[in-house]
Legacy VTK file of the C-alpha trace (Angstrom):
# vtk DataFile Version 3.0
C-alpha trace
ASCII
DATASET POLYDATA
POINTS 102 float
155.268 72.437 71.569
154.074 73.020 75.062
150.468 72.439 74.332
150.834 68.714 72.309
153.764 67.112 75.028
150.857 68.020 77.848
147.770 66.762 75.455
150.277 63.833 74.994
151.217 63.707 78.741
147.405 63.808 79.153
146.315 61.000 76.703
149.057 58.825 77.966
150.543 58.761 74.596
153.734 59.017 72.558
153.813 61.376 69.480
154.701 58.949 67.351
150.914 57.363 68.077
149.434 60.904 66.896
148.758 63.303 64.002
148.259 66.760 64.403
146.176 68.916 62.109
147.431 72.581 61.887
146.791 75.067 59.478
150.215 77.649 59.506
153.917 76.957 59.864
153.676 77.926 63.363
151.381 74.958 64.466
153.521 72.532 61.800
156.659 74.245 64.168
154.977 73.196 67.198
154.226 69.690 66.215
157.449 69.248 65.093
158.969 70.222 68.060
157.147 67.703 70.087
157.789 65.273 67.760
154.172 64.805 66.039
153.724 64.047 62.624
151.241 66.897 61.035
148.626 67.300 58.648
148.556 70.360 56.877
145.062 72.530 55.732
146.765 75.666 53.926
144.330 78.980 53.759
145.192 82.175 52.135
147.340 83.642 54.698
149.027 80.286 54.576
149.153 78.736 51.016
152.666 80.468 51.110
154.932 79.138 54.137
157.196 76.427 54.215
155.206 73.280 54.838
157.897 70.574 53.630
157.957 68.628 57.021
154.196 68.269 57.055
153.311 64.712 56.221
150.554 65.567 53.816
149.519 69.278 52.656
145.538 70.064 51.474
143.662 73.238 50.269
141.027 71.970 52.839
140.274 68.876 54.586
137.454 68.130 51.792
134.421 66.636 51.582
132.587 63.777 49.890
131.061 66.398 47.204
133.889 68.823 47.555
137.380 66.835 47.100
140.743 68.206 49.089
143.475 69.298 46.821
146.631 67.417 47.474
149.566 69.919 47.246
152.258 68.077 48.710
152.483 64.284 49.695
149.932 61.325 48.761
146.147 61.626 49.599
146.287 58.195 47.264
142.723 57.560 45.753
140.932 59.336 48.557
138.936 62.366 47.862
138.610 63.869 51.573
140.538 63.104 54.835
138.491 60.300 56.913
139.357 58.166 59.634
141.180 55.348 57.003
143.358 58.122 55.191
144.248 58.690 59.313
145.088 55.277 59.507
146.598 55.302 56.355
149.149 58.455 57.711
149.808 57.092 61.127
150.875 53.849 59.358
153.406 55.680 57.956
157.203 55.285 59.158
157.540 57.953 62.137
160.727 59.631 60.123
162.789 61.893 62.646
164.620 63.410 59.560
160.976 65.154 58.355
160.772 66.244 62.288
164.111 68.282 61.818
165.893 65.519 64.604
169.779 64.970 63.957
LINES 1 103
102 0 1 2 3 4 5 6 7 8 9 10 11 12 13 14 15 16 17 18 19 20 21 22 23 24 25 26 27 28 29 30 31 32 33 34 35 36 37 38 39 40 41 42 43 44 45 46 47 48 49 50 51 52 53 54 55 56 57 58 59 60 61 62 63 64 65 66 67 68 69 70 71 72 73 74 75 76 77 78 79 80 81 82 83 84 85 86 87 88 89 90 91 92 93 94 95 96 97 98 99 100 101
C-alpha cells in the first residue's frame, strides 16, 4: 500500500476521493490496504484470482468500437470506462466491509 498512501499523501487526498486501476490481486491487495476503492482489468495471467473486493471487474478497459466485458459488478449501459462511469464509481458508498476493514 506504500505507493497509493504517498500518491495520496502527495495529492493531498483521502482514499475514499480515489479509484485505483490495477490489473492482478496484488495491486487490488495494495489498494485495499490503503483503503482505495479499485477497478479491476483482468488479463490471462489474471482472469483467475480472487477479485471480489474490486468495485467493478473488466476483460479490458474497452473502447467505443471494442466494448469492456463486465465480469463482476455494474458497468450499467456503458460500453467502455470514461470519465462519467469514474464518476459514476466514486459516487458509490466508500464500503469498508469490500476493503476487508472490521
Amino acid at each position: 500500500p506504500d505507493a497509493y498512501l504517498a500518491a495520496l499523501a502527495h495529492l493531498g487526498a483521502r482514499p475514499e476521493e480515489a479509484i485505483a486501476v490495477e490489473d492482478s490481486a496484488q495491486g487490488l491487495e495494495a489498494a485495499v490496504a490503503a483503503g482505495v476503492r479499485t477497478l479491476i482489468t483482468v488479463n490471462q495471467e489474471t482472469e483467475g484470482q480472487d477479485f471480489s473486493r474490486a468495485i467493478l471487474v473488466l476483460d479490458s478497459l474497452g473502447e467505443p468500437d471494442l466494448p469492456a466485458a463486465c465480469l463482476r459488478g455494474d458497468l450499467s449501459s456503458a460500453t467502455h470506462v470514461t470519465v462519467e462511469v469514474l464518476r459514476q464509481l466514486h459516487a458509490l458508498p466508500h464500503d469498508t466491509r469490500m476493503l476487508g476493514a472490521p
